[in-house]
C-alpha positions as CSV (number, residue, x, y, z in Angstrom):
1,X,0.0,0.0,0.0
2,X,2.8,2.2,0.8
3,X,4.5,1.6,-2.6
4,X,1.3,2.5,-4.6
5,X,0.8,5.9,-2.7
6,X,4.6,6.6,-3.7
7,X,4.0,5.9,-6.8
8,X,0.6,7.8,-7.6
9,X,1.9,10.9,-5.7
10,X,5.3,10.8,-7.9
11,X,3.7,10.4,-11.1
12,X,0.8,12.9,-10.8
13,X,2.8,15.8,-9.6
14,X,5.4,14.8,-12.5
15,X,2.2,14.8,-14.6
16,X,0.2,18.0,-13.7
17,X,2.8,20.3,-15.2
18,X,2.3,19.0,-18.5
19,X,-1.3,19.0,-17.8
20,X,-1.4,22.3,-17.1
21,X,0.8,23.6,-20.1
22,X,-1.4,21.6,-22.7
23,X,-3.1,22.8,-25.8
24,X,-6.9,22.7,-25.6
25,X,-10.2,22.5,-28.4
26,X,-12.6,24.6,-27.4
27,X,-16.4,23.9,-26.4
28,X,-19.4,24.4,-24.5
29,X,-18.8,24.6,-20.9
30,X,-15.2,22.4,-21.0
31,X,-12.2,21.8,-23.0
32,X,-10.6,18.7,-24.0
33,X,-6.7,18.6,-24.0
34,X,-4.1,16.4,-25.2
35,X,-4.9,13.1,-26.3
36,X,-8.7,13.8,-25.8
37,X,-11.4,13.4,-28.3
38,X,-15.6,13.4,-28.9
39,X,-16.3,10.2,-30.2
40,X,-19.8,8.0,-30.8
41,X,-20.8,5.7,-28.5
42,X,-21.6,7.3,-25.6
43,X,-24.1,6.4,-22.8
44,X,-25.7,7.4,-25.4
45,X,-25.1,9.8,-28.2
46,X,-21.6,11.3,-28.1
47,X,-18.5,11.0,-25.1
48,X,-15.2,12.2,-24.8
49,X,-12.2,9.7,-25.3
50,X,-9.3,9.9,-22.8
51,X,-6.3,7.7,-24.0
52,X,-2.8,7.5,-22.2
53,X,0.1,5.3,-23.7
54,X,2.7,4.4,-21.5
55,X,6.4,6.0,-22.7
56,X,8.5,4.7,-19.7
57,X,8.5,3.3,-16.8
58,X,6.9,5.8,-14.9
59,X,6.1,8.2,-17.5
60,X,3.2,8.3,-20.2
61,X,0.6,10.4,-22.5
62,X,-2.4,12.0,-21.2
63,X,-5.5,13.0,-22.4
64,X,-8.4,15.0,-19.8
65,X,-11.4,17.4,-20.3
66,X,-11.0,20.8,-18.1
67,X,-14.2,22.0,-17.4
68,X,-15.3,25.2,-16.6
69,X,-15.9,26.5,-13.1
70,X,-17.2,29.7,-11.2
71,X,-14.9,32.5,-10.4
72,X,-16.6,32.1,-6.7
73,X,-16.7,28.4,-6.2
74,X,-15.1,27.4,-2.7
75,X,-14.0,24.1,-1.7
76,X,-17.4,24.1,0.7
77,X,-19.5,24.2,-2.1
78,X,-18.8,21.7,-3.9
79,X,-20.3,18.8,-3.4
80,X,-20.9,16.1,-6.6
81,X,-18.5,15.1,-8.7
82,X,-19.7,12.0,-10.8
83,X,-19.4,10.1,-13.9
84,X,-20.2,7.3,-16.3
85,X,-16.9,5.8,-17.7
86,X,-16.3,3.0,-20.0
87,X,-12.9,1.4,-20.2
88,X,-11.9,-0.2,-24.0
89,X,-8.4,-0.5,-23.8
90,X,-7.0,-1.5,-20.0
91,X,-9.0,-0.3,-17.1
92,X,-8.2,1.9,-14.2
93,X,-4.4,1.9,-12.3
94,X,-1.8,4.3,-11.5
95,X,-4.3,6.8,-10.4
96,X,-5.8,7.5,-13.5
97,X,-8.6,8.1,-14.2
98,X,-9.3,10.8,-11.9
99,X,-11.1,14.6,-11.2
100,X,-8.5,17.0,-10.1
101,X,-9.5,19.7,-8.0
102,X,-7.1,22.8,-8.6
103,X,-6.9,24.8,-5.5
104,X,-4.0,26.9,-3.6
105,X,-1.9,25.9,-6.6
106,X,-2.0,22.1,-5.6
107,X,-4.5,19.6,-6.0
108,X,-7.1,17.4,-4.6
109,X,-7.5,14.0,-6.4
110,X,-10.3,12.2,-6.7
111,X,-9.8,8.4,-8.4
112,X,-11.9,6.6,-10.0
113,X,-12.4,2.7,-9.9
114,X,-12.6,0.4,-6.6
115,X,-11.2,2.0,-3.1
116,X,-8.5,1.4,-1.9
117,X,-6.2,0.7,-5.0
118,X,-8.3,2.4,-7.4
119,X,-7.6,-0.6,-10.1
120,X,-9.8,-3.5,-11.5
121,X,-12.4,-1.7,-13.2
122,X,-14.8,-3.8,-15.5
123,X,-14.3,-3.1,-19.2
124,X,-16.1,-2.5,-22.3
125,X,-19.4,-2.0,-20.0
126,X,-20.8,1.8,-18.8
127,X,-20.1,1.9,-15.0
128,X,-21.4,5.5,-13.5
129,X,-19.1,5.9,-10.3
130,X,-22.1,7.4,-8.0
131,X,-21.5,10.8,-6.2
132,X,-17.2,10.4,-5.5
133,X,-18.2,13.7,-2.8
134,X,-19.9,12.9,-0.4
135,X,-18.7,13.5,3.3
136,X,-17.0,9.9,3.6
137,X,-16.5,9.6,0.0
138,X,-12.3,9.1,0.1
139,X,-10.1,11.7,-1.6
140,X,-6.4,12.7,-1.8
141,X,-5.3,16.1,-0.1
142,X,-1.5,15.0,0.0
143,X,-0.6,17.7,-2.1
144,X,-2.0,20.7,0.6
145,X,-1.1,21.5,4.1
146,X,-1.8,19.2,6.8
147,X,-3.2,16.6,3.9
148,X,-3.4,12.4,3.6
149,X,-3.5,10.2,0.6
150,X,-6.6,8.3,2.2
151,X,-8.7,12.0,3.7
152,X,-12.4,12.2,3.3
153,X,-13.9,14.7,1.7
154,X,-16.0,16.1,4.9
155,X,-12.4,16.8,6.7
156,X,-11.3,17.9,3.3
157,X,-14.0,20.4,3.3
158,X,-13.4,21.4,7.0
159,X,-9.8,21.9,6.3
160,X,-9.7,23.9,3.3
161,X,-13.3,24.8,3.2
162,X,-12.9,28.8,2.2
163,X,-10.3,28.0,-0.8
164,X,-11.3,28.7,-4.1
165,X,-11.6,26.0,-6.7
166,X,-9.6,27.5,-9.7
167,X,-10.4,24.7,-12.2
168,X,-11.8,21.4,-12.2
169,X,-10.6,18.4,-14.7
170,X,-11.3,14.6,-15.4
171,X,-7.8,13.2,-16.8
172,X,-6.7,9.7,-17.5
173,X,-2.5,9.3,-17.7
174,X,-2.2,6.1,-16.2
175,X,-0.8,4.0,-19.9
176,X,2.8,3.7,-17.7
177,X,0.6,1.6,-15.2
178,X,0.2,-0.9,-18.2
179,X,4.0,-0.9,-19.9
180,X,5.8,1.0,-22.5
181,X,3.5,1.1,-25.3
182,X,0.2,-0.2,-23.6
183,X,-2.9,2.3,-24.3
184,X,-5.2,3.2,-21.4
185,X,-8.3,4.3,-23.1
186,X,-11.5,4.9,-21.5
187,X,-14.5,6.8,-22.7
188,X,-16.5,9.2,-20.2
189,X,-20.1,10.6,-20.3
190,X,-22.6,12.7,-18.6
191,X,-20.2,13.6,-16.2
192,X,-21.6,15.9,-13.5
193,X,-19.6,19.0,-12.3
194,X,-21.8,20.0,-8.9
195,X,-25.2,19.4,-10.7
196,X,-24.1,20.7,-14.2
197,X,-24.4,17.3,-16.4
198,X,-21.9,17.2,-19.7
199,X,-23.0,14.9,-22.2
200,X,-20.5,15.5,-25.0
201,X,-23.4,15.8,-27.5
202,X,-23.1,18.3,-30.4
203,X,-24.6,21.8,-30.0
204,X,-27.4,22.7,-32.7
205,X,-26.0,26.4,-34.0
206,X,-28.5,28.2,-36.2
207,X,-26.4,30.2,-38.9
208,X,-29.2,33.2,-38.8
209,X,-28.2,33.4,-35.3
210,X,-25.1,35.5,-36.8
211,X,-27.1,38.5,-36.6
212,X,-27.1,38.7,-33.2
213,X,-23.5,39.1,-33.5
214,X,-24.1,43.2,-35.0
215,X,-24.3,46.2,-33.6
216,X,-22.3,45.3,-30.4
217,X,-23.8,42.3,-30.3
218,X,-21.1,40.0,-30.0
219,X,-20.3,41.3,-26.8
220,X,-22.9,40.7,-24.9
221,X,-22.0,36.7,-25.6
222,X,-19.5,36.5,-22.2
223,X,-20.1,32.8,-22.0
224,X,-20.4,29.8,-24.3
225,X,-20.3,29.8,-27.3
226,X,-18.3,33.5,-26.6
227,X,-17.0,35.7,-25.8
228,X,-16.1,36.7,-29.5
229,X,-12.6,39.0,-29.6
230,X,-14.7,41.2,-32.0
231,X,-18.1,40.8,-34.6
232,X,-15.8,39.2,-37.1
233,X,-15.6,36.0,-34.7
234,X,-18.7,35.7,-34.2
235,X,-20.3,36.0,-37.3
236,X,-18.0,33.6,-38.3
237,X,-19.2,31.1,-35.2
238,X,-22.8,31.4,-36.3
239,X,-22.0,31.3,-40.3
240,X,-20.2,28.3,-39.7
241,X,-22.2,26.3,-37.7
242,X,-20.1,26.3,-35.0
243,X,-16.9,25.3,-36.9
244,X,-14.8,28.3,-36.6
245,X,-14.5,29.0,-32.5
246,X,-14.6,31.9,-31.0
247,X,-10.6,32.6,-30.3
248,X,-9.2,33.0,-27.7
């Protein structure tokens, strides 16, 4: 047990700088980065593909969605973090998947797949992983003052209760856990950021819509799909049908 909490905490502070330096597409409410993807054949409809390939012993790719969270949101407040997952390529180990939980400049894991190892997750079958928040759920504070690998989330939240959340993401990293080449691949769906669901599924954009883009318009867009850096980029949103992204 020792061993495997050396391990994780190695690997996904090694990790979360690369994370966090990552290019990112663009969508409604979250962003996928690295080797993330939409793909069909989610529970149902669309879901978002996280694939890791192991490149060393300890080292491999990643792929996450970062989703986005209020400017206000304290550790206090949040309270769900859930998902469905299905794993076609390996299953859960080496702490991946998990949420992170960005606050104070560290983070708060939250893994995914059966406590206390967080391996052995059933493949090729939708698994939903039930509220991971609640007060006795188990997450890992290691990374913040006065933190434990094994914490629940009720001392969590009396401990660090005031601290804003500065981002929240769902990342899978774990291919090293698996050997040098082995592929960790797991797709996710309607995962549930404090009672906002994502489901992945495409957003319907009306090209008419482009005329709300005029006469200042495009600046009253200050959330998804905007905000627009002037009425060229959103016109082009709308005219496009959602193709051309507003930049950033």
């Amino acid at each position: 047990m020792k061993l495997l909490k050396v391990l994780l905490a190695s690997f996904v502070i090694a990790s979360l700088s690369m994370i966090q330096g990552s290019t990112a597409v663009a969508a409604d409410g979250y962003t996928l980065f690295g080797d993330a993807m939409l793909v069909s054949g989610g529970n149902p409809g669309m879901a978002a593909q996280l694939r890791s390939v192991g490149t060393g012993p300890s080292t491999a790719t990643f792929g996450g969605v970062r989703f986005a969270t209020p400017t206000t949101l304290t550790v206090a407040q949040l309270n769900v973090l859930s998902t469905d997952y299905k794993f076609i390529s390996n299953s859960c180990g080496g702490g991946s998947p998990r949420f992170q939980i960005n606050v104070g400049g560290a983070n708060i894991f939250v893994y995914i797949g059966p406590f206390p190892n967080y391996t052995g997750c059933l493949t090729n079958i939708w698994v939903n992983t039930n509220d991971l928040l609640t007060p006795t759920s188990f997450v890992d504070t290691s990374q913040l003052p006065g933190g434990m690998f094994y914490d629940t989330w009720g001392a969590a939240q009396t401990r660090y209760g005031s601290m804003l959340v500065t981002g929240i993401q769902l990342v899978a990293d774990g291919g090293w856990f698996f050997g040098v080449g082995a592929a960790q691949t797991v797709l996710v769906d309607n995962v549930n950021v404090n009672g906002t669901i994502y489901t992945f599924d495409a957003v319907v954009v009306n090209p008419s819509d482009k005329e709300k883009c005029k006469k200042g318009g495009w600046q009253d867009f200050t959330t998804s799909p905007g905000p627009f850096k002037n009425q060229g980029d959103c016109v082009s949103y709308f005219a496009t049908g959602g193709k051309n992204k507003a930049s950033d």
